[in-house]
N, C-alpha and C positions, 0 to 999 in steps of 0.2 A: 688634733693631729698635727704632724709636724711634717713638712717639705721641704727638700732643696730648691729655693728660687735662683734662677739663673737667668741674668740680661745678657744677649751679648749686641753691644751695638760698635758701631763703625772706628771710633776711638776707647775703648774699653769693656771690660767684660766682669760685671758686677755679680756679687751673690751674695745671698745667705741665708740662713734655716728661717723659716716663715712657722706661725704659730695659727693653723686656719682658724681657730675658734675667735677671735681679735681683729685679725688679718695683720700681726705684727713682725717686725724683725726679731729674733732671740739672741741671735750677736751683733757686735758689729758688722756690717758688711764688708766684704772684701772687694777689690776694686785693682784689676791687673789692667795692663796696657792691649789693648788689640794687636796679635802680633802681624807686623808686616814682609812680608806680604799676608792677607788673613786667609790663606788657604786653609781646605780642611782638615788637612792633616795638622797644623800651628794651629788652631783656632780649638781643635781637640785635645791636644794636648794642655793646652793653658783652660779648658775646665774641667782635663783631669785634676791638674793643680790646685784648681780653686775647690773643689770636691775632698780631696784629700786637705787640704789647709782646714776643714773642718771633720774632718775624720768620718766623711758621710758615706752611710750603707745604705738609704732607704730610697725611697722614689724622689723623682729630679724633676723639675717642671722648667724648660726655657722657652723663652723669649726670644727670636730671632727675626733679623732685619730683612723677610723676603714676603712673598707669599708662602703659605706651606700649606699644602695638601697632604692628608695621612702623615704627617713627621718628614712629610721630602719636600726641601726647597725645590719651586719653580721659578722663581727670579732671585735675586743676586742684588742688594742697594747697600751699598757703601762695604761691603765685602768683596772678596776674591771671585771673578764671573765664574769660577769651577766650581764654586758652591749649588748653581742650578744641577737638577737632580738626583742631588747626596742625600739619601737619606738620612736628614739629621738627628733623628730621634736613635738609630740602629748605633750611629758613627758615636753619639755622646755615651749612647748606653756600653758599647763596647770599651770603651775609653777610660769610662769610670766603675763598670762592673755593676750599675745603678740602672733600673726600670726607668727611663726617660718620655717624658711627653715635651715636643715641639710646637710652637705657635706662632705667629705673626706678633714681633715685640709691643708693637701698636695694642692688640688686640689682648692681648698679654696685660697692658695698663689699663685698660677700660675696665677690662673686666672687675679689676682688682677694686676702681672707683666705683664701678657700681654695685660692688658688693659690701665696699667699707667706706667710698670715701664719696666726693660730692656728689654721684650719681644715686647713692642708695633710695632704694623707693622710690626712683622717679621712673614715672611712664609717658606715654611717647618717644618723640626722636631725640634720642640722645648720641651725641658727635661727638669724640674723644681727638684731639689733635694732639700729638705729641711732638715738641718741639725740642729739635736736637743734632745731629750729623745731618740729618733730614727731616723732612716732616712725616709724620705717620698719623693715621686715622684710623677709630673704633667705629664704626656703627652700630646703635643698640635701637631695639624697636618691642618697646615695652619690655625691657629688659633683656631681651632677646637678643644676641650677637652676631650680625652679619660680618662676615671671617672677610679677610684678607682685602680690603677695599683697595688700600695704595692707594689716595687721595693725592697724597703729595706729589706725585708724579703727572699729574692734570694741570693742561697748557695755563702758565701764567705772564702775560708779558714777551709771549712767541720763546717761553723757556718751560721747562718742569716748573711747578713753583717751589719745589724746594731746593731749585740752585738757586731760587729768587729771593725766599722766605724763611729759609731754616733757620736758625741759630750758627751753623755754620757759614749760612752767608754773611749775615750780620757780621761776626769778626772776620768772614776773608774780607769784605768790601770796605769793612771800618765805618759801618753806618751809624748814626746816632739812631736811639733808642725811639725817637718819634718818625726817621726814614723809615729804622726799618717797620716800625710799630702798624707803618701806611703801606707798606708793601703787604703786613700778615692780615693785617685788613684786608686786601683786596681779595686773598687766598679765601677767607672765611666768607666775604661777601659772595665767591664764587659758589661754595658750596652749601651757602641758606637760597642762593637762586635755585639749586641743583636737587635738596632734599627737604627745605622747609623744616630746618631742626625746633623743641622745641628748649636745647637746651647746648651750648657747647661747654666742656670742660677741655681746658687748656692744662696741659702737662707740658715732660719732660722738665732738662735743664734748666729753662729759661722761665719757669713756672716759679720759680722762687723771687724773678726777679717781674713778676706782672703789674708789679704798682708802676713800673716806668713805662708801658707799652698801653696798658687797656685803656689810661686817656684817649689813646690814638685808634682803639675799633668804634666802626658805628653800625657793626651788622644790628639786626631791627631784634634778634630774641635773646634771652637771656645768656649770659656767659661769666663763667668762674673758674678760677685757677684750680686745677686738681690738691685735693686735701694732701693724698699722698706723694705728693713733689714726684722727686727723682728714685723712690723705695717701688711706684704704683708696678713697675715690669716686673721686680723680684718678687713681687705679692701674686701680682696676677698670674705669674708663670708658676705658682706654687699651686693657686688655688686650682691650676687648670688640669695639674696630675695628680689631685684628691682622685684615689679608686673610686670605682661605683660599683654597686651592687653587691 
């Protein structure tokens, strides 16, 4: 079966048709700027565009950067605050003329890992961190997905830890890759106190680049950089608007 995967995160708004049998991409991806201001209205139009850039009629799975209950954002991270409350599944499906399913962009790439990539077949606690504009977290419990955690936003240092920790801190602050490697240590250390994982997988952007940073973790359980790098939110947001029944 074939989906439109759709990421939209804080600096850009990724897609393309996902192949669920593999869990692969079918084109290239396409990759637009997040428009500024990201209100809903701009934010809907730029994935009409990416919709139409691949001529797509069928069902649409995104990724977006809130909580979401039923398809309607309840918070607002690194978007426009008018985004709490939009039903974003309604605003994309209208937008594009495509059946839409919405999810927590986090929860979106977990899934995806533990369906294809380094999460597959693993049981127990497994923690997805997705490092990027922000940090975002999956929790899976024997496979299971506990929805919209927002880890990243748990006190780090008397801040969020993802003004501390993201990847976007790392270049506003101009950290070296062992400062900041000691600051996402302390985030990870926070949450092996907090859930006793037995497994974390490290995504997002900065997931390509984990040979410079995982010298610097010393949380006690196992941890691996996500198979599906920066593809795991277009994947997982595909897999998540497969029909059922």
């Amino acid at each position: 079966m074939e989906i439109l995967g759709i990421d939209v995160g804080g600096s850009g708004i990724k897609g393309a048709p996902v192949a669920l049998e593999k869990g692969e991409l079918l084109e290239e991806r396409l990759r637009i700027p997040t428009p500024q201001p990201s209100d809903p209205a701009s934010v809907a139009q730029t994935v009409q565009d990416l919709a139409a850039h691949f001529a797509w009629r069928g069902p649409i799975g995104c990724g977006f950067p809130a909580a979401v209950q039923h398809g309607v954002a309840r918070t607002a991270a690194n978007v426009d605050d008018s985004w709490v409350g939009t039903d974003i599944a309604l605003l994309f499906g209208e937008a594009t003329g495509c059946p839409v399913r919405a999810l927590n962009d986090a929860d979106a790439a977990g899934l995806a890992e533990m369906a294809y990539g380094a999460g597959r077949g693993r049981l127990g606690t497994v923690i997805m961190v997705t490092i990027g504009t922000g940090l975002g977290t999956a929790i899976f419990i024997d496979g299971r997905l506990l929805p919209n955690t927002e880890l990243g936003h748990l006190e780090l240092d008397g801040h969020e830890a993802e003004i501390r920790a993201s990847g976007a801190a790392r270049k506003r602050d101009g950290l070296s890759w062992k400062t900041w490697g000691t600051r996402f240590d302390a985030f990870l250390g926070t949450l092996e106190r907090l859930f006793w994982p037995d497994l974390f997988i490290i995504g997002g952007g900065a997931s390509k680049k984990h040979d410079k940073f995982f010298p610097y973790l010393n949380v006690g359980c196992e941890i691996v950089p996500a198979q599906l790098r920066n593809d795991a939110g277009i994947i997982g947001a595909a897999l998540a608007a497969q029909p059922h029944g």
